[in-house]
MMTF fields as JSON, N, C-alpha, C and O atoms, coordinates in Angstrom:
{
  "mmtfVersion": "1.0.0",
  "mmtfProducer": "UNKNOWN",
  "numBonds": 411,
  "numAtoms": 412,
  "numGroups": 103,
  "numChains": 1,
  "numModels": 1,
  "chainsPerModel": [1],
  "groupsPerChain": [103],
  "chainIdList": ["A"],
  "bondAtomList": [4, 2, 8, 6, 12, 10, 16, 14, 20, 18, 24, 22, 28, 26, 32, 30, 36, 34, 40, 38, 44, 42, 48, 46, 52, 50, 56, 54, 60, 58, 64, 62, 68, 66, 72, 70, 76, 74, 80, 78, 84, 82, 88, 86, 92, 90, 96, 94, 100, 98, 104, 102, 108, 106, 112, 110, 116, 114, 120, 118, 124, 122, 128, 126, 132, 130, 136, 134, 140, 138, 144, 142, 148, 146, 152, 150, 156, 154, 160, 158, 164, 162, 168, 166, 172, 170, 176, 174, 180, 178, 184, 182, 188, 186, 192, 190, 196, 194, 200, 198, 204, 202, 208, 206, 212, 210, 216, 214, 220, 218, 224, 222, 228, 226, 232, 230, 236, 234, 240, 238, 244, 242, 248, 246, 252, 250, 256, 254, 260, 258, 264, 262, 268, 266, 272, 270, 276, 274, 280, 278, 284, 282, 288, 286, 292, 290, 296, 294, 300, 298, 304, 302, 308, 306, 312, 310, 316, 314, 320, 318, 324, 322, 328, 326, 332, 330, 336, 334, 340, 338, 344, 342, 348, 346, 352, 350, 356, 354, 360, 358, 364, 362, 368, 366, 372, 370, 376, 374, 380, 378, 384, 382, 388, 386, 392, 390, 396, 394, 400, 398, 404, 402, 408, 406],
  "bondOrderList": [1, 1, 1, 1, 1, 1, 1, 1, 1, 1, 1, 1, 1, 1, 1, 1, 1, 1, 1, 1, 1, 1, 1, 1, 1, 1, 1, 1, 1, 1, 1, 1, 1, 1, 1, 1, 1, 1, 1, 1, 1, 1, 1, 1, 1, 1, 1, 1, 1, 1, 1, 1, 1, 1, 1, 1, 1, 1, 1, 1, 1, 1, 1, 1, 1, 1, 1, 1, 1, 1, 1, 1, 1, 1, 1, 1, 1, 1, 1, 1, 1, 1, 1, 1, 1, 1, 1, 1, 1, 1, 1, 1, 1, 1, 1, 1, 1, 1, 1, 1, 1, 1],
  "groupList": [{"groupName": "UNK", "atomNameList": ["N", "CA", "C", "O"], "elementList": ["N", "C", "C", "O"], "formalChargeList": [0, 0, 0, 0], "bondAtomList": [1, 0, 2, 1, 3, 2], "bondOrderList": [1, 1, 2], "singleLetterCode": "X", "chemCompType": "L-PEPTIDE LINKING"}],
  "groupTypeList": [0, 0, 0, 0, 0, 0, 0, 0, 0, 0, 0, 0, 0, 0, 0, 0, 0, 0, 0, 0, 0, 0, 0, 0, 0, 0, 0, 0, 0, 0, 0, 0, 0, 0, 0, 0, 0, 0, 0, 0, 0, 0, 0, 0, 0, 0, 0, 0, 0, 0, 0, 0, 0, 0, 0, 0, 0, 0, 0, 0, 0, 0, 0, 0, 0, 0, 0, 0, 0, 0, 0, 0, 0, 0, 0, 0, 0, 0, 0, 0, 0, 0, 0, 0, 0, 0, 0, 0, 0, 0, 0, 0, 0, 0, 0, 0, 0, 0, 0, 0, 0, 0, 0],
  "groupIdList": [1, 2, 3, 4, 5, 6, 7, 8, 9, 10, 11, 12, 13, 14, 15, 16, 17, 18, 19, 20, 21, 22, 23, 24, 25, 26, 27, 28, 29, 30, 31, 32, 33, 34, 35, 36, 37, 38, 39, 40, 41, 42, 43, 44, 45, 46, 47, 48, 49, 50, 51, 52, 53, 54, 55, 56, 57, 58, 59, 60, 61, 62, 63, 64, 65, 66, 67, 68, 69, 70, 71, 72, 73, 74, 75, 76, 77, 78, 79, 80, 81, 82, 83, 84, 85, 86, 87, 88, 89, 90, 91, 92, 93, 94, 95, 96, 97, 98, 99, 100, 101, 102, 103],
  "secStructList": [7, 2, 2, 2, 2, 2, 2, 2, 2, 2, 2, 6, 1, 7, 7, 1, 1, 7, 3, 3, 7, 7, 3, 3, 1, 7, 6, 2, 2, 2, 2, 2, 2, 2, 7, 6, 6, 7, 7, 7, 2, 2, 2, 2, 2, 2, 2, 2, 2, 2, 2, 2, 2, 2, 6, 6, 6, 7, 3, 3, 7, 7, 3, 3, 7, 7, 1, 1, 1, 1, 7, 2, 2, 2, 2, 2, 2, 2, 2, 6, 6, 6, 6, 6, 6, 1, 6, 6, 7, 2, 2, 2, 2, 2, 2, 2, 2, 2, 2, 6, 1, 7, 7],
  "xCoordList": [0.821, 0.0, 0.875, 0.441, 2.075, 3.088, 3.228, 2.93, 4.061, 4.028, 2.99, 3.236, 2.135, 0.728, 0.72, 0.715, 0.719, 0.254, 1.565, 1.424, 2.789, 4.029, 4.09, 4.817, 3.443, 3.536, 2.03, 2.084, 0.895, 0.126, 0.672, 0.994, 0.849, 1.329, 2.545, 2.513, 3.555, 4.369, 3.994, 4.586, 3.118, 2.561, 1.754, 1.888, 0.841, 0.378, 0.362, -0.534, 2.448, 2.971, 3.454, 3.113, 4.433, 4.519, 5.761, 6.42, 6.363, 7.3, 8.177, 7.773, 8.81, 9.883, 10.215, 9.784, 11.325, 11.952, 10.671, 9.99, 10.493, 9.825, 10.352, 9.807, 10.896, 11.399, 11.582, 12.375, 11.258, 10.901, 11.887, 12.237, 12.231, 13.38, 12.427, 12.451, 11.719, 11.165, 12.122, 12.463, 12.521, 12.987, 11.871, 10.803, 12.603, 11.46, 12.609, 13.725, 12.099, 12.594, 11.777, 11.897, 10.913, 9.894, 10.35, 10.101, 11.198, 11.633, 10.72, 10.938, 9.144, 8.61, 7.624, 6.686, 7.683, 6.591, 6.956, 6.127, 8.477, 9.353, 9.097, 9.012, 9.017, 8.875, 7.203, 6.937, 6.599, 5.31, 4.912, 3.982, 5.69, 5.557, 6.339, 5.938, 7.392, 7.415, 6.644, 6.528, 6.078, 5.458, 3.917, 3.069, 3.794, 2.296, 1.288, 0.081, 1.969, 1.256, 0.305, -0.648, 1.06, 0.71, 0.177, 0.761, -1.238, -2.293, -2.538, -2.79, -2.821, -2.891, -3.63, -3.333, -4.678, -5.01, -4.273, -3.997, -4.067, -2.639, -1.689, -1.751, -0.707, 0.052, -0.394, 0.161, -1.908, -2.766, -2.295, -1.64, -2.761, -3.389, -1.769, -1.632, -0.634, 0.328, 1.149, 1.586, 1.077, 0.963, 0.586, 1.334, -0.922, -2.239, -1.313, -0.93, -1.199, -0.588, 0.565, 0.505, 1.803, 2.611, 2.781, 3.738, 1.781, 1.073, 0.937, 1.673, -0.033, -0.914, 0.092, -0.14, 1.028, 2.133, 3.242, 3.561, 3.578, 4.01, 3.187, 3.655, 2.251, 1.589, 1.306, 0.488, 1.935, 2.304, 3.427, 3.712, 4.486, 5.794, 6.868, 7.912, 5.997, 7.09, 7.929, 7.719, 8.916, 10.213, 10.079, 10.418, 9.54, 9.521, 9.978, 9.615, 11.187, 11.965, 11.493, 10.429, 12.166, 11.989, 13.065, 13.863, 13.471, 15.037, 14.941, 14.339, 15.733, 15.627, 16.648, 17.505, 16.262, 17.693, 17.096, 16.02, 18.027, 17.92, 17.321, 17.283, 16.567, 15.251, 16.629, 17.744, 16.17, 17.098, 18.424, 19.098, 19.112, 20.45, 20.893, 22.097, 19.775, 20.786, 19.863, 19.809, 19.354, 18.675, 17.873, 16.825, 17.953, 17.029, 16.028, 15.279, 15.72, 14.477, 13.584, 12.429, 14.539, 13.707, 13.439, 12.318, 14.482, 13.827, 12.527, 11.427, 12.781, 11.155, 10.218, 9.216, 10.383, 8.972, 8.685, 7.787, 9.247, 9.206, 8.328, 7.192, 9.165, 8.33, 7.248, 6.485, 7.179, 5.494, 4.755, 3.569, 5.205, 3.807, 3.726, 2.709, 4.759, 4.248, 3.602, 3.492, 3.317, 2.734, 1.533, 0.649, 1.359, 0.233, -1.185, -2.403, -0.372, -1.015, -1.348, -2.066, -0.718, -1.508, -2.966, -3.225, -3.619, -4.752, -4.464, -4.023, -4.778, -4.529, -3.012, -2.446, -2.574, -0.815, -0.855, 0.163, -2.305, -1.534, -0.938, -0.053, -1.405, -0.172, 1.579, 2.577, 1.387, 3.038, 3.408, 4.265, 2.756, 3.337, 3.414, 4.196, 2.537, 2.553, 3.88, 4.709, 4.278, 5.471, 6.657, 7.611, 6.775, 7.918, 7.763, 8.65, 6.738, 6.613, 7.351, 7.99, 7.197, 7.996, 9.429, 10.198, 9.593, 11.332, 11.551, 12.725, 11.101, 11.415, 11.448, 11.637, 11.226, 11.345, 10.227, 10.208, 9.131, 7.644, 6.845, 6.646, 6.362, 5.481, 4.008, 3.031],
  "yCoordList": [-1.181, 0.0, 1.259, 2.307, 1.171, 2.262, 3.339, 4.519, 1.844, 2.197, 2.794, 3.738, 2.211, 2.961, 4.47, 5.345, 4.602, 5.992, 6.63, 7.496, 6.146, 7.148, 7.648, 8.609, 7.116, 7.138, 7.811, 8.611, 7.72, 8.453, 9.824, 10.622, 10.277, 11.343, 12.424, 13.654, 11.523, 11.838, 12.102, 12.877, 11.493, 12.039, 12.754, 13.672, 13.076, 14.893, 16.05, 16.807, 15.948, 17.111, 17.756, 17.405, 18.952, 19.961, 19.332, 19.868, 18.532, 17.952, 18.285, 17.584, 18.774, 19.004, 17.744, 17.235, 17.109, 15.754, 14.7, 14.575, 14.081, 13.143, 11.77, 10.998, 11.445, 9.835, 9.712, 10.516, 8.6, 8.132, 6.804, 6.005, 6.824, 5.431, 4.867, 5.691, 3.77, 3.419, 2.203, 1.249, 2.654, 1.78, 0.844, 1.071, -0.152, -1.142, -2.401, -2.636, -2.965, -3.779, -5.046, -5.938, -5.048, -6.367, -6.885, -6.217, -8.329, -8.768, -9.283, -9.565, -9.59, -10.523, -9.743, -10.283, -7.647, -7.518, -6.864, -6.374, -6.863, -6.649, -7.981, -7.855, -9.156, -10.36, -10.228, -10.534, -9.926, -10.129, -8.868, -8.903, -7.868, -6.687, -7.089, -6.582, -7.77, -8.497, -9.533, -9.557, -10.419, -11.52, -11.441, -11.699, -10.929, -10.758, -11.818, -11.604, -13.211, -14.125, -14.247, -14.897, -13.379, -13.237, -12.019, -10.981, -12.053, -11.655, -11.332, -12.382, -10.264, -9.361, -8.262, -7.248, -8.238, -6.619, -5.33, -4.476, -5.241, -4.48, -4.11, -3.136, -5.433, -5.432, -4.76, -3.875, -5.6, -4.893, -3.556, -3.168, -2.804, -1.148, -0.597, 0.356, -1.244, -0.843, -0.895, -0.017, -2.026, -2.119, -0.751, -0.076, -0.65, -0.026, 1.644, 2.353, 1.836, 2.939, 3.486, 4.71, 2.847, 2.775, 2.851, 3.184, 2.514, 2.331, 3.995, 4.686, 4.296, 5.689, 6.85, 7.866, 6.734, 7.163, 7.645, 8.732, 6.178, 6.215, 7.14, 8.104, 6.736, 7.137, 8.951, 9.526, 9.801, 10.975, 11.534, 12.645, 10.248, 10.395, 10.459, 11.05, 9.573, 9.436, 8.311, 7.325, 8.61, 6.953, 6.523, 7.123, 5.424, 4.696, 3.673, 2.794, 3.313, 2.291, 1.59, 1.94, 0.602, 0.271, -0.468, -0.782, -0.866, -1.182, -1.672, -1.103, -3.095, -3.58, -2.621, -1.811, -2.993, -2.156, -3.178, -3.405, -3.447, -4.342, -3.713, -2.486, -4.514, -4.261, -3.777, -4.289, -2.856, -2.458, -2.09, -2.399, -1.588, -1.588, -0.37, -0.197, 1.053, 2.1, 3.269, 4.471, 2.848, 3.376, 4.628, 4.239, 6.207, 6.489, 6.596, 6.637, 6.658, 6.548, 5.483, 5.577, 4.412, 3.388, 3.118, 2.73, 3.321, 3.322, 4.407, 4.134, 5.467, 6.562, 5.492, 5.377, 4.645, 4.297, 3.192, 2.449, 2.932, 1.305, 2.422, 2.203, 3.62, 4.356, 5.019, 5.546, 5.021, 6.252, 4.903, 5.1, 3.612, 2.735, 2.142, 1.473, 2.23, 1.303, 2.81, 2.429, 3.795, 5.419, 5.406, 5.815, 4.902, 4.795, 3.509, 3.513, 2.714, 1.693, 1.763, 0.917, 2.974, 3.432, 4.485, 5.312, 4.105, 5.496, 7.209, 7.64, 7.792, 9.207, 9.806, 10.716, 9.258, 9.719, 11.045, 11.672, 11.327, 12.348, 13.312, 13.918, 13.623, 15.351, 14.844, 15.492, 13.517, 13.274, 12.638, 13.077, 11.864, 11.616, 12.939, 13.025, 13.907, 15.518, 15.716, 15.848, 15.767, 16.319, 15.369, 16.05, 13.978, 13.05, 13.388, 13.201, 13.756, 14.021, 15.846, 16.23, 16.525, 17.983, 17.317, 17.13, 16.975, 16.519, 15.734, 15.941, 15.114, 14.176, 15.015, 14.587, 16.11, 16.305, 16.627, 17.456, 15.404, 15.131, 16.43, 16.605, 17.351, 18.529, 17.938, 18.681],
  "zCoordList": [0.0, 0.0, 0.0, -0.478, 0.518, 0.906, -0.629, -0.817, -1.899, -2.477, -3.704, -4.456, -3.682, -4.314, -4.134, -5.001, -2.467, -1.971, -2.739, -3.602, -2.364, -2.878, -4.342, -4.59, -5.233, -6.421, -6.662, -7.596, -6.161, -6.258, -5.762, -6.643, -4.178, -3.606, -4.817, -4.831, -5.757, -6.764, -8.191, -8.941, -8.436, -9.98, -9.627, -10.436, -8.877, -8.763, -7.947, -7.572, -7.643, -7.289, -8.143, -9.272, -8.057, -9.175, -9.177, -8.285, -9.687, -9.765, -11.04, -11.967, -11.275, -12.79, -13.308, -14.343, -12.195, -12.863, -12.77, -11.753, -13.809, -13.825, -13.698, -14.488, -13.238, -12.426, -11.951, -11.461, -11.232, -9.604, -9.41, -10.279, -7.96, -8.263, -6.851, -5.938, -6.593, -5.347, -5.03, -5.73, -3.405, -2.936, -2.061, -1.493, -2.248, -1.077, -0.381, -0.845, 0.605, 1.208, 1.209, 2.049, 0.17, -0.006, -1.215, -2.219, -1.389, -2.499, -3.176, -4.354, -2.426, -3.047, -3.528, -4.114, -3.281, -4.249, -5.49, -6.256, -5.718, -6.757, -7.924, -9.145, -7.188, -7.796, -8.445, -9.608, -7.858, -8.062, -9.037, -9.843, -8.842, -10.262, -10.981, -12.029, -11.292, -12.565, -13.11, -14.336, -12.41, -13.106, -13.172, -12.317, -14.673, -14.78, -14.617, -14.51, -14.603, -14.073, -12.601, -12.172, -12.245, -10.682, -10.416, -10.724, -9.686, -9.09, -8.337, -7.747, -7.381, -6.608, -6.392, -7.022, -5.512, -6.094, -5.68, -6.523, -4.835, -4.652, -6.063, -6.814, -6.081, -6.931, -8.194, -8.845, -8.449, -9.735, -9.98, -10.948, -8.853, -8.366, -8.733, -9.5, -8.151, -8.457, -10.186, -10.929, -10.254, -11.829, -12.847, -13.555, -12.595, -13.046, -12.751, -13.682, -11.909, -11.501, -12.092, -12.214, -12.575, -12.756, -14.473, -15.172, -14.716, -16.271, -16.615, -17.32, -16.007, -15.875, -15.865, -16.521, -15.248, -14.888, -16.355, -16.837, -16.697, -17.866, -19.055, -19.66, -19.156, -20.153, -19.659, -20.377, -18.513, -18.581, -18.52, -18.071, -19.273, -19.509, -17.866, -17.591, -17.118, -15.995, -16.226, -16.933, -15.52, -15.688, -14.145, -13.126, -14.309, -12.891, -12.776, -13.557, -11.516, -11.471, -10.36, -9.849, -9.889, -8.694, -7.939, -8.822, -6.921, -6.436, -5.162, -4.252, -5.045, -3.659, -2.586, -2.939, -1.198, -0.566, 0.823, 1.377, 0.906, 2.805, 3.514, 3.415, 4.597, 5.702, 6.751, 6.838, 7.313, 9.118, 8.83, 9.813, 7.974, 7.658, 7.635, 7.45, 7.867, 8.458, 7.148, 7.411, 6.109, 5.153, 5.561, 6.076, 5.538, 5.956, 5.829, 6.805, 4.963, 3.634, 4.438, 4.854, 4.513, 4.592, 6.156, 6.487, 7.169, 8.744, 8.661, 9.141, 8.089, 8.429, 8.053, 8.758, 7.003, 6.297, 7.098, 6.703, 8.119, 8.987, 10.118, 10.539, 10.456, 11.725, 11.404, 12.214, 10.675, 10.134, 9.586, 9.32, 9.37, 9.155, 10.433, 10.614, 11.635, 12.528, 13.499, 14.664, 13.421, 13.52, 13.248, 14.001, 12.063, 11.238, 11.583, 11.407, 12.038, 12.755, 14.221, 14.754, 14.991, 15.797, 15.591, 14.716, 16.616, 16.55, 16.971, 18.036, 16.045, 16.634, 16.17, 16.777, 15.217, 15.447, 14.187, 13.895, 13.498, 11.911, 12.381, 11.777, 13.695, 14.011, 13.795, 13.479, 14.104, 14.31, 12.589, 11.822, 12.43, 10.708, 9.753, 8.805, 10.119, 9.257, 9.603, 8.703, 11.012, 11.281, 10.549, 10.173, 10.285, 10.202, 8.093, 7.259, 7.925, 6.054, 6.087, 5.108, 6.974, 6.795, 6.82, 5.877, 8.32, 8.381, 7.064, 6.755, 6.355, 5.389, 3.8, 2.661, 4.233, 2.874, 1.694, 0.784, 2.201, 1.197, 1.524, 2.726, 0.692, 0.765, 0.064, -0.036]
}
């Protein structure tokens, strides 16, 4: 779901550069966006997305990077979903998307 939202949240900001490099630490949904054999609705939505995307001339990649290894990118996105899975936290994820950069 992370990545859905990120790529939604990215194709309609005022963005100049148009390409996106998503990191993830899920090998198996890298696996599963390559193999169109395989079914998902998620994956679908991401697919579908990524399509849509293209077709407004974005370049979208995607790239493994190890779970816990110091990434910052990727520890925020471990703390703002386990944030997120609490009740009541948007004052504090608003604040962890300013520090981060995401407008």
């Amino acid at each position: 779901m992370a990545i859905l939202k990120a790529l939604e949240y990215i194709q309609y900001s005022k963005a100049d550069e148009k390409t996106v490099l998503v990191y993830t630490n899920s090998r198996i949904t890298l696996q599963l966006l390559q193999n169109q054999k395989k079914y998902t609705h998620i994956i679908e939505q991401i697919r579908n997305k990524v399509t849509e995307m293209e077709e407004q001339k974005w370049l979208v990649e995607f790239s493994w990077i190890k779970a816990h290894a110091g990434h910052h990118g990727n520890e925020l996105a471990d703390q703002l979903a386990k944030e997120a899975a609490r009740p009541s936290k948007s004052a504090t994820l608003e604040s962890q998307r300013v520090q981060c950069g995401v407008n």
